[in-house]
C-alpha positions in Angstrom: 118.4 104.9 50.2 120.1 108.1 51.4 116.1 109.2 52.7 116.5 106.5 54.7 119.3 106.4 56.4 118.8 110.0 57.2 115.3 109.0 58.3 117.2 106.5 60.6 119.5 108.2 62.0 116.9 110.4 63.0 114.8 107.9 64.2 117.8 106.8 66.3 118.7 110.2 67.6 115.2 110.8 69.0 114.4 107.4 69.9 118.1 106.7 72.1 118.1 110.2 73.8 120.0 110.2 77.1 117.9 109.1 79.6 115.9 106.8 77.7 115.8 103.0 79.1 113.0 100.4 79.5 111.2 99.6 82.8 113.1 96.4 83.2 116.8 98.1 82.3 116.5 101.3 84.8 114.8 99.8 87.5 116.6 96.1 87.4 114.0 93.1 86.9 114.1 91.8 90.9 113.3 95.4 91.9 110.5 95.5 89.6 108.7 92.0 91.2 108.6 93.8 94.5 106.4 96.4 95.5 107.9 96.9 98.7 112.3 96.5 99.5 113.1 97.7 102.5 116.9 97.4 103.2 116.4 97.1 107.2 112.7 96.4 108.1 108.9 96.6 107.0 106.3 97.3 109.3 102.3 97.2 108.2 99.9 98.9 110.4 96.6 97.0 111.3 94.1 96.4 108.2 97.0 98.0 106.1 97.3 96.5 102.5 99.9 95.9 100.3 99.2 94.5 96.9 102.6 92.5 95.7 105.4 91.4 96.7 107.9 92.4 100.1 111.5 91.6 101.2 112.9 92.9 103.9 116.5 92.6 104.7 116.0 92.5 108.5 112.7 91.7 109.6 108.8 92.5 108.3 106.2 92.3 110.4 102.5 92.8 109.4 99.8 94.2 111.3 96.5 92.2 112.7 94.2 92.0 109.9 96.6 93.1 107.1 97.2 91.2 103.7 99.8 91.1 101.4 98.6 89.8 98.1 101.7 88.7 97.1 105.0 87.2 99.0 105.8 87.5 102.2 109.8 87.8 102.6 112.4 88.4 105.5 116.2 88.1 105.9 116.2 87.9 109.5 112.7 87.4 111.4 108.9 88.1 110.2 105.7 88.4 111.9 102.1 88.2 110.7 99.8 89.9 112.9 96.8 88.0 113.9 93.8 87.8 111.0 96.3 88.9 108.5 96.5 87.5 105.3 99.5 86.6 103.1 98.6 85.2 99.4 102.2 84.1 98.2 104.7 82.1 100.5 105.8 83.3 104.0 109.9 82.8 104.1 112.2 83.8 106.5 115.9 83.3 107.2 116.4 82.8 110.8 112.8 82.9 112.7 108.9 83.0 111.2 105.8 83.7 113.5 101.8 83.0 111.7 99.6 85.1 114.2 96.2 83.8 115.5 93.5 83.1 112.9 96.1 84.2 109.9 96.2 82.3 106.9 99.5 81.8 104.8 98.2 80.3 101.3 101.7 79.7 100.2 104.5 77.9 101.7 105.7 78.7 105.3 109.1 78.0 105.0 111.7 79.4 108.1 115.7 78.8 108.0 115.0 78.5 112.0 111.9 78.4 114.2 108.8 78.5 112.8 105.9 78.9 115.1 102.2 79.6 114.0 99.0 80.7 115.9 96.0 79.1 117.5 93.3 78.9 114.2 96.3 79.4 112.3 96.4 77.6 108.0 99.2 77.3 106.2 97.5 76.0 103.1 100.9 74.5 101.5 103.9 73.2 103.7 105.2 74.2 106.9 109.5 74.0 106.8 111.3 75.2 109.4 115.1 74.4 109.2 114.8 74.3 113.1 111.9 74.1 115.7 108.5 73.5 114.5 105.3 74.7 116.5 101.7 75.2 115.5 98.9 76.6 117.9 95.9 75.2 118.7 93.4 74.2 116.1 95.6 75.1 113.8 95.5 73.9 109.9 98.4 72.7 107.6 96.9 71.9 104.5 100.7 70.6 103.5 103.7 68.5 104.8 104.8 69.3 108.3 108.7 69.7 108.2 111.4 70.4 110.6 114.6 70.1 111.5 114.3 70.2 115.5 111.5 69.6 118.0 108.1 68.9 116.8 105.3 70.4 118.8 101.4 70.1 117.2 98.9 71.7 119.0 96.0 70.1 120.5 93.1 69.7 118.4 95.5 70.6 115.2 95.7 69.2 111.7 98.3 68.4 109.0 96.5 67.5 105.8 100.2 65.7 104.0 103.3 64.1 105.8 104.9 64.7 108.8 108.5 64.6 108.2 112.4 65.6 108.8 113.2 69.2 106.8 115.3 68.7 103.4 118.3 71.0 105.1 119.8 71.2 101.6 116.5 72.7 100.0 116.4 74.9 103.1 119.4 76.5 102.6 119.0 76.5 98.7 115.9 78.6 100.3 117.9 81.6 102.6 120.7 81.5 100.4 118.1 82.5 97.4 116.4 84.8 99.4 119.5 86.4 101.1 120.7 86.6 97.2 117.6 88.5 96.0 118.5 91.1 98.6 121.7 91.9 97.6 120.5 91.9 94.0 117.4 94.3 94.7 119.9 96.8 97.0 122.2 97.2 94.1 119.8 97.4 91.6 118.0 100.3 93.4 121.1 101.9 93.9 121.8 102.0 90.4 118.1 103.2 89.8 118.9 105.7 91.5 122.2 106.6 89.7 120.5 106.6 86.8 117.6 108.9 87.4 120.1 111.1 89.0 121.9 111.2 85.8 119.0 112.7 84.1 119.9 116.1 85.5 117.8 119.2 87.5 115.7 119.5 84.6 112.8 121.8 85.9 113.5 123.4 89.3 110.8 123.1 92.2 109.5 125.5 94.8 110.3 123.8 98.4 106.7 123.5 99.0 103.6 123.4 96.8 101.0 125.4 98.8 97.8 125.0 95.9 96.9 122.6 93.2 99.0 122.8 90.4 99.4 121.0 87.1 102.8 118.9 85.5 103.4 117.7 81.9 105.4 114.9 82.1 109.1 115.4 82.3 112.4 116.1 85.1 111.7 118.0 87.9 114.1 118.5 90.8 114.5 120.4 94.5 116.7 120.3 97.4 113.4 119.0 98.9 109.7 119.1 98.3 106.9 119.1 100.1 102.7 119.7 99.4 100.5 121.2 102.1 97.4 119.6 103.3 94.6 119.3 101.0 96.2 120.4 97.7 96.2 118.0 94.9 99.1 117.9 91.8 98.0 116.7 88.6 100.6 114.9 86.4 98.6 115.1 83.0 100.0 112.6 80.4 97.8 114.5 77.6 96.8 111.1 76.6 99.7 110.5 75.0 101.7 106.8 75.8 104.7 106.0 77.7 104.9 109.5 79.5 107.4 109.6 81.9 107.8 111.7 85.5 110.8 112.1 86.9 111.2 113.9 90.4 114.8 114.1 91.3 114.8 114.8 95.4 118.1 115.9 96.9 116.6 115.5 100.7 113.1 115.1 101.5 110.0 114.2 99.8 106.5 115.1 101.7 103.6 115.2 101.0 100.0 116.4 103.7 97.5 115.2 105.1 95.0 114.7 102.4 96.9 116.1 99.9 96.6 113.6 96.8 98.8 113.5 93.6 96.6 112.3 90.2 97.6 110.7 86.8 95.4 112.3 84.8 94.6 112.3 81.0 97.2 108.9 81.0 98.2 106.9 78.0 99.8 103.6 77.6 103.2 103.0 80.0 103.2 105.9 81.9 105.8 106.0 85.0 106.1 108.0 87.8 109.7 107.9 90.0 110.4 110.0 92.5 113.9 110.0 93.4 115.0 111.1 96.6 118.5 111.5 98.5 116.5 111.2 102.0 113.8 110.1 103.4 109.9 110.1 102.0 107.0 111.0 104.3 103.7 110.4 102.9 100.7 111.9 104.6 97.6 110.4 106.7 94.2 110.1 104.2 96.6 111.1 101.4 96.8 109.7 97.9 99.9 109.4 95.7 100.9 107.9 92.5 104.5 106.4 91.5 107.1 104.7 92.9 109.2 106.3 96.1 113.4 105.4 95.4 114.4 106.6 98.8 118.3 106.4 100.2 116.8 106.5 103.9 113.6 105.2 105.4 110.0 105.9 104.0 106.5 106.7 106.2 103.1 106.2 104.7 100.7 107.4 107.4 97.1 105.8 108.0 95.0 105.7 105.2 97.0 106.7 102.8 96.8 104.8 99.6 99.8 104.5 97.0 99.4 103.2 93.4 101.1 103.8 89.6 99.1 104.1 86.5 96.4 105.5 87.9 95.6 103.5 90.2 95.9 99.7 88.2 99.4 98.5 89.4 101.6 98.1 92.4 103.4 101.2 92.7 106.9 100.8 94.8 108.2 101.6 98.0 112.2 101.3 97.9 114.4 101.8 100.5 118.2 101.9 100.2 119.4 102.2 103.8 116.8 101.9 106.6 113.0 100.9 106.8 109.4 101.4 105.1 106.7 101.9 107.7 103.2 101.7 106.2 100.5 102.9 108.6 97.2 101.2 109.5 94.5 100.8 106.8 96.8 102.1 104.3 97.5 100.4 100.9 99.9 99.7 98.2 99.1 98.8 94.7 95.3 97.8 93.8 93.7 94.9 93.0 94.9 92.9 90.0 98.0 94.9 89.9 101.2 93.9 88.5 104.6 93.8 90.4 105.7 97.3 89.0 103.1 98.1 86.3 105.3 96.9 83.2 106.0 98.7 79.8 109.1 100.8 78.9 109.9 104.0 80.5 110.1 106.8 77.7 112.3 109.2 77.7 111.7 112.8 78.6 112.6 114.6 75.5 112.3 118.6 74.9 108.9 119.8 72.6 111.5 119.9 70.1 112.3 116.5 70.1 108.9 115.2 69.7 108.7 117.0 66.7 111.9 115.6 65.6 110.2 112.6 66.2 107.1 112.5 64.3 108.8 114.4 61.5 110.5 111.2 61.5 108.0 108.7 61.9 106.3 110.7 59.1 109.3 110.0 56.9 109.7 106.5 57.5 105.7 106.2 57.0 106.1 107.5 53.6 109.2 105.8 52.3 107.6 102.8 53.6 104.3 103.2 51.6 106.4 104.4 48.5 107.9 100.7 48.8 104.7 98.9 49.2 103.4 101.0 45.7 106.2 100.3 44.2 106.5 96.2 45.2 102.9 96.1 44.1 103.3 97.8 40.9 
């Protein structure tokens, strides 16, 4: 018995080092359903892509012939460019525009005006808590709801009823999504608390001028930047839930074409980089992780942001100001999940992973000294 609890409190030692938390408990569980929070506006260049979900807590606006595989969200106005694509619902607190020949496969639903686009489809219900106007030829597979003037363009289509808006489901509607702002601003901010709590750990050069290679753990700089071309490896040694840390007092950038690779990755690894400004992200670059920025972030054209290697979402978070996406970049990867999922480790010293199997190694044997002894 004493083996064990010895074993234990080892166990418990290694296992609940400072630092340590699960996905869901550092990063907050509404943060982790978005890939993009922007606290003022999001902007998507033309053919950009965002794979997941976006709020913005002024307006969002998408570029013509963008998609966002995931919702569409605004606490103030938003904007589909036309051609663009939106997968989840389109919502909006005060005003909501579908561009020309865009399709909305969720719900349109607008605390004001809602307007859509000649060859617009909204293939569930249109809501506006105001005004209600659809281009021509336009498609609602849906009701057609509003609480103003109706205007249907000519030559236009709505597949259910025509109807008055349910004002009491409308603002059940703004006052969730104005909710799930506040909720994702403070849980960002105490993301960001909490990966600045994990210390300096290993200092950075202010700029990173050839490849070079990272085992996972803290890293931290005043700010940080990689010249053009160069490409950092994070190399998770194909062990699981290996965890990066980049804690960023000022600016993160990285150049054009310059890429950063998960390489070698086991289960649940995480990349955060924390930073106390702004995050500038070059043209025809490639990055992995999620970007915790205080001020805005920039992803230039081309550029193409992901987590575990490529699989899920990645995340764009700003505390203070805007994200700005340039055109044919993209976020996240088919089939991608909001955040990626699985627990964070922590991101212990060499000597605590031997702790740590030393300990796993004890409990293994006490454990099969049991069994024997049970089945004796």
């Amino acid at each position: 018995m004493k083996i064990l609890n010895v074993a234990m409190s080892l166990l418990a030692l290694t296992v609940c080092a400072p630092g340590q938390a699960s996905a869901a408990s550092l990063l907050g569980s509404d943060l982790l359903n978005l890939s993009i929070f922007s606290n003022t506006y999001t902007s998507t260049g033309d053919a950009a892509k965002v794979y997941g979900n976006v709020l913005s807590g002024t307006y969002a606006t998408t570029g013509a012939n963008s998609s966002v595989f995931g919702n569409l969200q605004s606490g103030d106005v938003g904007t589909t460019g036309a051609n663009a694509t939106v997968q989840g619902n389109f919502q909006s607190v005060l005003a909501g525009t579908i561009g020309a020949n865009a399709i909305v496969a969720g719900n349109f639903q607008v605390g004001g005006v809602g307007t859509t686009g000649a060859y617009s489809t909204v293939q569930g219900n249109f809501e506006s808590g105001l005004a209600g106007t659809t281009g021509a030829y336009s498609n609602i597979v849906g009701n057609f709801d509003v609480g103003g003037v109706r205007a249907l363009g000519g030559g236009s289509s709505v597949g259910g009823t025509s109807g008055a808006t349910n004002q009491t489901a409308m603002s059940a509607m703004t006052g969730a999504l104005q909710s799930s702002l506040t909720t994702a601003k403070s849980q960002l901010d105490a993301a960001k608390v909490n990966l600045n709590a994990m210390g300096s750990g290993t200092s950075l050069a202010a700029t990173m001028t050839v490849n070079t290679t990272f085992d996972a753990g803290v890293y931290s700089a005043a700010s940080f930047s990689t010249t053009a071309g160069t490409t950092l490896y994070l190399d998770g040694q194909n062990k699981a839930n290996q965890t990066w840390v980049f804690n960023i007092t000022d600016i993160l950038a990285t150049g054009a074409s310059s890429h950063v690779e998960l390489i070698n990755a086991g289960a649940n690894s995480q990349v955060l980089w924390n930073t106390g400004g702004y995050a500038s992200l070059g043209a025809d670059s490639s990055f992995i992780g999620s970007v915790l920025a205080t001020t805005y972030i920039s992803v230039g054209a081309n550029a193409v942001l992901s987590n575990l290697g490529g699989s899920a979402c990645g995340g764009l978070f700003s505390s203070t100001s805007y994200v700005s996406i340039g055109a044919g970049a993209q976020v996240g990867s088919g089939g991608c999940s909001a955040f990626g999922g699985g627990p964070i480790a922590a991101v212990p010293e060499p000597e605590s992973y031997a702790l740590l199997l030393a300990g796993l190694g004890l409990m293994g044997a006490i454990i099969g000294r049991r069994r024997s002894k049970d089945g004796a």
